[in-house]
ZAMARGU-4260 file (C-alpha; in steps of 0.2 Angstrom, whole numbers, plus 5000, padded with zeros to 4 digits):
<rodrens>
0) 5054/4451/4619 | 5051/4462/4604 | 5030/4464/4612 | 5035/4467/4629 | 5045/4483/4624
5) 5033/4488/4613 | 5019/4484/4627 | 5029/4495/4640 | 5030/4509/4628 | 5014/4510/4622
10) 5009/4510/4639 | 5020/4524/4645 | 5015/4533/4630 | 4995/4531/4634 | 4999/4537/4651
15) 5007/4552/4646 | 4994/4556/4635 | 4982/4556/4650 | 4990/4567/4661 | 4993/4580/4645
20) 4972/4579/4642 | 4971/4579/4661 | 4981/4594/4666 | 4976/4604/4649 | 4958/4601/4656
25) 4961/4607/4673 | 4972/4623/4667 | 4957/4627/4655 | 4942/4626/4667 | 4951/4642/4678
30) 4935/4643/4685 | 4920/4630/4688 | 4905/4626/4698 | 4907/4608/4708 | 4896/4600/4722
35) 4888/4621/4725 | 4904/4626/4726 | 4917/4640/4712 | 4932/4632/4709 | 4947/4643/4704
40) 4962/4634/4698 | 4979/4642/4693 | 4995/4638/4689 | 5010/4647/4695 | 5029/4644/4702
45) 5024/4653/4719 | 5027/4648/4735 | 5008/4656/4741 | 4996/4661/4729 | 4980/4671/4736
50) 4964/4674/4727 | 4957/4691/4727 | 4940/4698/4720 | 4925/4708/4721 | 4919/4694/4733
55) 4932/4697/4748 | 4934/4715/4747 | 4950/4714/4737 | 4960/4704/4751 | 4976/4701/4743
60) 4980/4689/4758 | 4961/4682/4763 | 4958/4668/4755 | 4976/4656/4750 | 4973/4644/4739
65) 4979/4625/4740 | 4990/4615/4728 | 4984/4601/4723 | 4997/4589/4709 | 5004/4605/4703
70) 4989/4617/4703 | 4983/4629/4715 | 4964/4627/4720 | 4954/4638/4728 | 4934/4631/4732
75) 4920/4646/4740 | 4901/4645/4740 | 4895/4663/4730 | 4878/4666/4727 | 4871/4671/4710
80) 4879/4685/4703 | 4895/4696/4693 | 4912/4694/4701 | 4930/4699/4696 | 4945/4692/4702
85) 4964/4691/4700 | 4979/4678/4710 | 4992/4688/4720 | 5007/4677/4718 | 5018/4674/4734
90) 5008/4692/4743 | 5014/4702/4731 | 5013/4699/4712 | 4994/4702/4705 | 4989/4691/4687
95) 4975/4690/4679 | 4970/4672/4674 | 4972/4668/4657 | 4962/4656/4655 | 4947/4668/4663
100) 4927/4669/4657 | 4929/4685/4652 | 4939/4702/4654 | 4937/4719/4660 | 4948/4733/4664
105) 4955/4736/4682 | 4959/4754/4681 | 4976/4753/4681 | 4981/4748/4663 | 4976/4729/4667
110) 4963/4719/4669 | 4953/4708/4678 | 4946/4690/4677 | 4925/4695/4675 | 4912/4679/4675
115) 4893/4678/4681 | 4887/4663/4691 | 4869/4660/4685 | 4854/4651/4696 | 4857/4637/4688
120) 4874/4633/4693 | 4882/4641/4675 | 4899/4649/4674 | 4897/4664/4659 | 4906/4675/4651
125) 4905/4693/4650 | 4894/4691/4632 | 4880/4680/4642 | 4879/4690/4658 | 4861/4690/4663
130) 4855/4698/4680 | 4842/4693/4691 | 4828/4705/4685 | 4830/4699/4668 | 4826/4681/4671
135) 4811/4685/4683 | 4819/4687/4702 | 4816/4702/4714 | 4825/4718/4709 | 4836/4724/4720
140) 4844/4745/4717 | 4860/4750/4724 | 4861/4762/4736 | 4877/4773/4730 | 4875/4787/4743
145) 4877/4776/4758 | 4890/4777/4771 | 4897/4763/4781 | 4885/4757/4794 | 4883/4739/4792
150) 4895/4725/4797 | 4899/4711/4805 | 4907/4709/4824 | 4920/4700/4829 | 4908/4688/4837
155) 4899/4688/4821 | 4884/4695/4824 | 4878/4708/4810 | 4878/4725/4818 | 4867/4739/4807
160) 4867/4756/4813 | 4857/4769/4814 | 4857/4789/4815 | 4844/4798/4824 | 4846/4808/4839
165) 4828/4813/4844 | 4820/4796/4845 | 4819/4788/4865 | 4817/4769/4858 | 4818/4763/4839
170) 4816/4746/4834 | 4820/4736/4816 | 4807/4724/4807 | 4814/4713/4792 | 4810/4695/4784
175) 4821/4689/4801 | 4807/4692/4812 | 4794/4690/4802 | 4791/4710/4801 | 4786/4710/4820
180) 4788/4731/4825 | 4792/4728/4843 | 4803/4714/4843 | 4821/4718/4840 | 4825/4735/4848
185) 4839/4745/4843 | 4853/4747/4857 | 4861/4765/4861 | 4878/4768/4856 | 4885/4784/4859
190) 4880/4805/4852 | 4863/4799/4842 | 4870/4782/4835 | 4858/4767/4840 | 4862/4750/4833
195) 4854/4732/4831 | 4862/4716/4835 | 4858/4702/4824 | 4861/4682/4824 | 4858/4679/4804
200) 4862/4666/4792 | 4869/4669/4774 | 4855/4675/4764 | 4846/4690/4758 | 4836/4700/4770
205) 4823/4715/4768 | 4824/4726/4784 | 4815/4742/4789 | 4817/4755/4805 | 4802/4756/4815
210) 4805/4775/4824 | 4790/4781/4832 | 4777/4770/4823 | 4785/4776/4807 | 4792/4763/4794
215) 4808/4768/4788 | 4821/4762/4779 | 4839/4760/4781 | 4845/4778/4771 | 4864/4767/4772
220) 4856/4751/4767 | 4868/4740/4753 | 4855/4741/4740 | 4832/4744/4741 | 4819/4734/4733
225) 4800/4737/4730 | 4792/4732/4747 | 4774/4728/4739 | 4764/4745/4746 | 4772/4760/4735
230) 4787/4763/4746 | 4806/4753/4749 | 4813/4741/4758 | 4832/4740/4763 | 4842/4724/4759
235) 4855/4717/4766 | 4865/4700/4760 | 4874/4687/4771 | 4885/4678/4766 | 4900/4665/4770
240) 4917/4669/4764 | 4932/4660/4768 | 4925/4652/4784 | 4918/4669/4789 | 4900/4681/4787
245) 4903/4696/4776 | 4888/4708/4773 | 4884/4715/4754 | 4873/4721/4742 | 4865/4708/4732
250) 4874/4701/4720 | 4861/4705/4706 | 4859/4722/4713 | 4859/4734/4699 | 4862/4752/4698
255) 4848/4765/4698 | 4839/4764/4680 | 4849/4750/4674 | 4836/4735/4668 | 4854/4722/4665
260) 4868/4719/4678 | 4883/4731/4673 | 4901/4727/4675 | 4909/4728/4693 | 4922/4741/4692
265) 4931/4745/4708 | 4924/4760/4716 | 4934/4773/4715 | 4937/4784/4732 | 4932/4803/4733
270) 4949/4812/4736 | 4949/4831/4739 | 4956/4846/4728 | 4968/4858/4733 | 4982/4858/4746
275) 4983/4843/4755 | 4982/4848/4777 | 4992/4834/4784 | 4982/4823/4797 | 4963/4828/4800
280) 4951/4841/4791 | 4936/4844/4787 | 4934/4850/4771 | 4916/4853/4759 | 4908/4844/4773
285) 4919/4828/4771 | 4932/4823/4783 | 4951/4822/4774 | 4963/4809/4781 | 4980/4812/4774
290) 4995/4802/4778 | 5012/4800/4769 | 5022/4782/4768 | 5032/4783/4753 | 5036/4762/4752
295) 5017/4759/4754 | 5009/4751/4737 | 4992/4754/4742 | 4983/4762/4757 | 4968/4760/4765
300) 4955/4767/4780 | 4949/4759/4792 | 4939/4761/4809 | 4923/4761/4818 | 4915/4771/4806
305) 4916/4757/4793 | 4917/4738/4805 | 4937/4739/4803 | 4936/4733/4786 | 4952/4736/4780
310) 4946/4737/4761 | 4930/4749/4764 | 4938/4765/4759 | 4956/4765/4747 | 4968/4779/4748
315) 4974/4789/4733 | 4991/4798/4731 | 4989/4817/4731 | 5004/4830/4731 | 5013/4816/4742
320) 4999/4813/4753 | 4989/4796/4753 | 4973/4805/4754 | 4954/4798/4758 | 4937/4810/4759
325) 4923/4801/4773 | 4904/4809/4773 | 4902/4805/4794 | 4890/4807/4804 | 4894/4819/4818
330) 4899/4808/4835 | 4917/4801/4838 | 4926/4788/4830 | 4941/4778/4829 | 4952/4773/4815
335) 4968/4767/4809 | 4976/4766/4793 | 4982/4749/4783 | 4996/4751/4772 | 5000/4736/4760
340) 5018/4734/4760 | 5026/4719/4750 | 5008/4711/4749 | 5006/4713/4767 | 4994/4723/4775
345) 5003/4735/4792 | 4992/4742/4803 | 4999/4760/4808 | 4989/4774/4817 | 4990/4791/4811
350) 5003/4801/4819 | 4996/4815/4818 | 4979/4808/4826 | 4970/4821/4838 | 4971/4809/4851
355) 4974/4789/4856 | 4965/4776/4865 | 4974/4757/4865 | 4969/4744/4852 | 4967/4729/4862
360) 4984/4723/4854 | 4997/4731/4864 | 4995/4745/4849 | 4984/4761/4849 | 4970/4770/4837
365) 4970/4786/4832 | 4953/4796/4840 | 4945/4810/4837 | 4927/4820/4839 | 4917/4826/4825
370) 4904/4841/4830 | 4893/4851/4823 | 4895/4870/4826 | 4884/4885/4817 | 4880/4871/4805
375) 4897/4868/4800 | 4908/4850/4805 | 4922/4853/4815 | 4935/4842/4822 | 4939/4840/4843
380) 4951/4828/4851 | 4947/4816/4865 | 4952/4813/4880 | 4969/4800/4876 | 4973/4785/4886
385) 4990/4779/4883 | 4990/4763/4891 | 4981/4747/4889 | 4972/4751/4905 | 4958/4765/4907
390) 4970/4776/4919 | 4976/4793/4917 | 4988/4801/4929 | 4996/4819/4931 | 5009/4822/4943
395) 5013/4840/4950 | 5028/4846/4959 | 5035/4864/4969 | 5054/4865/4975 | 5054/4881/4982
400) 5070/4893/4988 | 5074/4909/4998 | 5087/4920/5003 | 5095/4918/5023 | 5101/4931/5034
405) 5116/4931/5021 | 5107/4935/5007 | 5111/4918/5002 | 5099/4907/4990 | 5094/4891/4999
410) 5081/4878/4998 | 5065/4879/5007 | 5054/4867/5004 | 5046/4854/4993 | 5031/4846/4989
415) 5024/4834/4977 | 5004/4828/4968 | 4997/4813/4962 | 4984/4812/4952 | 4973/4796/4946
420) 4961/4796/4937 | 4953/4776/4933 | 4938/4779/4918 | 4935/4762/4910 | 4917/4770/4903
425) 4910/4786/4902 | 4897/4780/4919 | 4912/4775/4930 | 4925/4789/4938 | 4939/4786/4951
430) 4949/4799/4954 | 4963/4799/4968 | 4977/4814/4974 | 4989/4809/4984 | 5001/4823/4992
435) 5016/4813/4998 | 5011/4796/5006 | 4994/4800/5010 | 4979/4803/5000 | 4974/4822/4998
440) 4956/4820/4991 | 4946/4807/4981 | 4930/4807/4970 | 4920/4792/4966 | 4906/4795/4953
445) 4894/4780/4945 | 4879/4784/4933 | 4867/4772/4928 | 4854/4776/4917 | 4844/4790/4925
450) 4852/4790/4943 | 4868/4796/4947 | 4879/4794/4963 | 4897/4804/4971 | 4906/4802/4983
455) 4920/4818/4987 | 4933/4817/5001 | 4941/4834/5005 | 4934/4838/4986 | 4919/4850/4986
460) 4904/4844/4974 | 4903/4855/4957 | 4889/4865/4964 | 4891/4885/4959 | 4897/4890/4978
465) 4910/4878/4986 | 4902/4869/5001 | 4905/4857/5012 | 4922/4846/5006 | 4919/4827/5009
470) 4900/4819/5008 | 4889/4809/4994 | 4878/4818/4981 | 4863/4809/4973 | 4858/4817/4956
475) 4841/4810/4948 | 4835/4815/4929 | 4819/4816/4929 | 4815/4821/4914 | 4828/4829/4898
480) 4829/4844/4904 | 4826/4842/4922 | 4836/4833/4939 | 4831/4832/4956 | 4848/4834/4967
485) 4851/4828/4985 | 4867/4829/4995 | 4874/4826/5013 | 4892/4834/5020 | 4903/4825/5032
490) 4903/4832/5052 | 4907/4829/5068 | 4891/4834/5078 | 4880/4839/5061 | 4873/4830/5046
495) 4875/4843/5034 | 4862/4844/5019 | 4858/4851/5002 | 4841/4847/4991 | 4838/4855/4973
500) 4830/4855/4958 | 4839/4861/4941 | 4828/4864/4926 | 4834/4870/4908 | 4848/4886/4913
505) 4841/4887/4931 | 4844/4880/4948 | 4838/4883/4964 | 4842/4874/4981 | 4840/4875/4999
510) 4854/4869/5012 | 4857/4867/5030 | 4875/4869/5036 | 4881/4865/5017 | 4886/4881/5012
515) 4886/4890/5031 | 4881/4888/5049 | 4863/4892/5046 | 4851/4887/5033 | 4854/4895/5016
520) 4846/4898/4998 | 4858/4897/4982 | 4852/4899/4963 | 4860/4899/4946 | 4854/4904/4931
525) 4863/4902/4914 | 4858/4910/4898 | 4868/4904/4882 | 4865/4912/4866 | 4877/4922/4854
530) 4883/4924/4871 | 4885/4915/4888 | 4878/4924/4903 | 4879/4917/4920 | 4870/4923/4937
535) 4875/4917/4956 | 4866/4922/4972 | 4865/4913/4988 | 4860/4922/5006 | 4859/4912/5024
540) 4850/4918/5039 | 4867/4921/5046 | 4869/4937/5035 | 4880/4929/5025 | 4878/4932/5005
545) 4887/4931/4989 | 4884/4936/4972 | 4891/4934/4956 | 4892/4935/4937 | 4900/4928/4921
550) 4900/4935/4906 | 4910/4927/4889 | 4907/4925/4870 | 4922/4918/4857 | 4934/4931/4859
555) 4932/4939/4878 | 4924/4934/4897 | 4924/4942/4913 | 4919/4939/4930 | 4916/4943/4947
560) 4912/4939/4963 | 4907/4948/4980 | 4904/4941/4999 | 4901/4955/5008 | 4921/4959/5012
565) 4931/4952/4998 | 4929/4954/4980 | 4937/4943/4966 | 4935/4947/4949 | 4943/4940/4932
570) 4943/4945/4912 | 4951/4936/4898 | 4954/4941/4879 | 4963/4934/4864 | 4977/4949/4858
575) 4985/4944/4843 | 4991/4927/4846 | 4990/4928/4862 | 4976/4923/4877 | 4978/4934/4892
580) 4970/4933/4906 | 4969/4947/4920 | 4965/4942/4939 | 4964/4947/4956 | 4955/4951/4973
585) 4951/4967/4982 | 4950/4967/5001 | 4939/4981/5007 | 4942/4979/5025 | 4961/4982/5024
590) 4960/4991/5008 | 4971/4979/4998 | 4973/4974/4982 | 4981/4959/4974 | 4982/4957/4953
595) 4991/4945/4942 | 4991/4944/4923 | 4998/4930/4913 | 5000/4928/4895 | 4999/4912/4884
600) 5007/4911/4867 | 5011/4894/4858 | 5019/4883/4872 | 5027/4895/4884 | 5018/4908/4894
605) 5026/4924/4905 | 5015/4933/4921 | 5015/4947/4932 | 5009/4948/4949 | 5008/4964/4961
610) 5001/4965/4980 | 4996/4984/4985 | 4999/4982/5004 | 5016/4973/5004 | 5022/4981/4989
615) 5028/4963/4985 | 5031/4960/4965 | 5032/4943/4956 | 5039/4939/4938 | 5035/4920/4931
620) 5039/4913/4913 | 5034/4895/4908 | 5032/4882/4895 | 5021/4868/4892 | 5011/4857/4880
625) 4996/4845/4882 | 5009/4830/4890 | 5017/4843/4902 | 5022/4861/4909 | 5037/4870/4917
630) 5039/4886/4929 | 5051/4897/4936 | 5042/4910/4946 | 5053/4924/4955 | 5044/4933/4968
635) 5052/4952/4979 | 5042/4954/4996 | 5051/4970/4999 | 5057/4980/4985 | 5068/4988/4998
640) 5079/4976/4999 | 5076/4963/4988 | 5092/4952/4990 | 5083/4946/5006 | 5066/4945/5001
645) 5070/4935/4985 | 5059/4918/4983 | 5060/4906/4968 | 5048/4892/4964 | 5051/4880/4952
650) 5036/4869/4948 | 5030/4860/4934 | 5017/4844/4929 | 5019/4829/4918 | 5003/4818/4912
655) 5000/4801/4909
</rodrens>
């Protein structure tokens, strides 16, 4: 009896034993290297506990580890190389390991797990870091002037762009194609961006652009190597991550003039100086994004400009402001900002964005336009789309009222617009306008590639004198600066035509019952330098003529117009804060002579209007803003007796 209890408890004992050499084996190899894989272990009283590092852009949520008996394990295929890491406990609480290779600070009075994985399958600490260079591989530089052009889709192709808004077709040559020039062509994106598609594997690619039968590389490449002739190649690494590609420098790259691999510290973001403008601005050449959220831990951009990541480009706090500074290449882009809140990353647009477009998630992105103007970046809005379809819409409406024989105010009349406008691309145009219950006009335009085609019903084509209302118009670029034009109107008995050519500022075309009853010449010619200057002239062998001009720099334009009997003319300024605008027609058969002037300031607007002949005067006032617009315009046909010649209009739009 004695043995078996002492049996029992030995073997109790021995067990116990085990799991303490066990378990004080696991919790000291934090990190390992098992069957190709880097095994992170923790432990932790957590619900969730995440993994985050140099390796997943920070993620504080990527990558979730499993527990395994009491330990949470976290398994990923890394190539060669330097990483950092920390666990973020439950999505919230970050902790360094403490049983980590190494150390090194995090830049906010912590610090971070530091190890190298070596060729060989070795774990090391920060005292035996080696790089690749030093132990005989290729040497791979950092690029730390490059902007965000490379990442991966969400089909998972590797996308790489490029900037360049002269060439007609370039192409890219890398280790992926075997270095074939005119293999892979780059596709056209949009305002001098072209980019290349690529199905690639994880690995380390050498890549150059081929522009014109010139070899060139990638100036927003991840890092550059010798390519053997004197000059560089571009490289690019591929790797998996979580079940998903990622794109990288090289582990082993090294910074310029560096011989060993450093320490990877975070890189810090470029914040501007100064007062912080609210929303957008372009300041030093650099676009400012500045946003406040006040229970945000962290904040982040993201957008087209960089593949979405939503750890390329961390915020900092100035004055308030969560404030990030972008070098950008002029063109538009899209963008959103990622707020960690309680270890969870909010997607949020910027309220204060230029303009919208929907997100594909029932959500919307902030848009906006960079350009270039007299060498200095500026920034435009776009047009917005509100919904999560490609439609715009604008409706317009006019109640109108008049004094009776008792000098009473009645209603007189009412009448109502819609406008739609369907443009899922910039080649496709649908616009409709209904007035009541049937439609008032339409205009269908489609472009592809060189060739495009309209189709106008009781909407005259854009051409410098109205013509002919409905009809089809072919437009044809022959070559940058040149189109060939062709156009047929909508009659009864005739087949009304147009035929031109327009080349650089000017265009010339010939007609048959377009513009008149007879055949016609029209010409244009356009002259933009400090200042814009435009000519119009068409004659028809029915002595019909008309002439015209348009004059306008930054601050002032006029206009006029002349067909033989009446003359229309037109001349806006900026005065003070205001934009006035002066028009009106002058009849020389009657004499008579019609003006109005209205005045803009802010959002509201007042007019005057006077009519020589009738004596008749009209006083409007008005208020609107980009969504929508009031009127209230009172108008006296006699002053006489203006109790019964009073008229108001109330009118007003609202888009969509």
């Amino acid at each position: 009896m004695k043995f078996s209890i002492f049996s029992n408890s030995f073997r109790k004992a021995f067990f116990v034993i085990v799991l303490i050499f066990v378990f004080s084996t696991l919790s000291l190899g934090a990190v390992a290297y098992k069957d190709g894989k880097v095994v992170f272990t923790f432990q932790a009283q957590a619900n969730v506990v995440y993994l985050a590092g140099t390796f997943n852009n920070w993620s504080p949520t990527a990558w979730a580890m499993k527990l395994v008996d009491g330990v949470w394990v976290y398994e990923v295929e890394l190539k060669p190389g330097t990483y950092q890491y920390k666990f973020v406990i439950d999505g919230k609480t970050w902790k360094e390991d403490p049983e980590a290779p190494a150390y090194t600070d995090d830049g906010f009075g912590g610090k971070n797990g530091l190890f190298t994985l070596t060729n060989d399958g070795k774990i090391l600490g920060d005292s035996n870091t080696q790089s690749k260079t030093a132990t005989g591989g290729k040497k791979y530089v950092l690029n730390e002037k490059r902007e965000n052009t490379i990442f991966v889709d969400a089909d998972g192709y590797i996308i790489i762009r490029y900037y360049n808004k002269d060439v007609k077709q370039p192409y890219i040559a890398g280790s992926f194609n075997n270095w074939k020039a005119d293999d892979t062509p780059l596709y056209f994106v949009e305002d001098g961006w072209w980019e290349a598609v690529l199905e690639l594997q994880p690995g380390v690619y050498e890549y150059k652009f081929v522009v014109d039968g010139n070899w060139i590389p990638d100036p927003n490449a991840f890092a550059y190597t010798d390519d053997g002739f004197g000059g560089l190649n571009a490289v690019v690494e591929v790797a998996r991550e979580g079940g998903k590609l990622v794109v990288r420098a090289p582990a082993s790259a090294v910074k310029e003039g560096k011989q060993e691999e450093t320490k990877v510290e975070e890189k810090k973001p470029v914040v501007t100086v100064g007062k912080v403008t609210p929303g957008l601005s372009v300041v030093d050449g650099k676009v400012v994004f500045a946003v406040k959220k006040e229970n945000a831990q962290e904040a982040y951009v993201a957008g087209s400009f960089n593949g979405w990541n939503p750890r390329a480009q961390k915020m900092q706090l100035v004055d308030g402001y969560l404030v990030a500074t972008l070098v950008l290449q002029p063109g538009v882009h899209k963008y959103k900002y990622v707020f960690v809140i309680g270890g969870n990353d909010v997607w949020e647009e910027d309220p204060l964005a230029p303009a919208y477009e929907p997100d594909g998630f029932g959500g919307k992105n902030g848009v906006f336009k960079l350009v270039e103007k007299d060498g200095k970046l500026a920034i435009e809005g776009v047009e917005s789309q509100a919904g999560g379809l490609p439609v715009k819409g604008k409706y317009e409406f006019t109640y109108s009222f008049s004094t009776d024989e008792n000098k009473i105010l009645v209603f007189s009349g009412a009448t109502n617009k819609l406008t739609l406008t369907f443009n899922p691309n910039p080649d496709l145009t649908l616009t409709i306008v209904y007035g009541g219950a049937s439609i008032h006009s339409a205009l269908f335009k489609l472009a592809n590639d060189k060739l495009t085609v309209g189709f106008h019903y009781k909407n005259a084509w854009n051409f410098p004198v109205i013509g002919k209302d409905t009809g089809i118009v072919f437009s044809y670029d022959i070559s940058k600066d040149t189109k060939l034009v062709f156009g047929l109107g909508y009659e009864n008995s005739e087949l009304p035509l147009i035929a031109g050519v327009q080349f650089g500022g000017i265009s010339v075309y010939g007609a048959k019952g377009y513009f008149t009853n007879d055949y016609s010449v029209l010409a244009q010619y356009s002259l933009e330098v400090p200042f814009t200057l435009v000519f119009i002239g068409m004659y028809s062998l029915d002595n019909t003529y008309y002439f015209g001009f348009d004059f306008g720099t930054e601050q002032f334009a006029l206009g006029a117009g002349f067909d033989g009997t009446l003359m229309n003319f037109y001349a806006s300024s900026k005065i003070s804060s205001y934009d006035v605008l002066l028009q009106g027609d002058f009849e020389l058969s009657t004499p008579d002579l019609t003006i109005g002037i209205v005045a803009k300031a802010d959002t509201y607007k007042f007019g005057l209007g006077y009519t020589l002949s009738t004596q008749a005067v009209s006083v409007s006032v008005g208020t609107f803003d980009k969504e929508k617009e009031l009127n209230l315009r009172i108008s006296f046909d006699d002053l006489s007796d203006i109790l019964s010649s009073t008229k108001l209009t109330l009118s007003g739009a609202v888009k969509f």
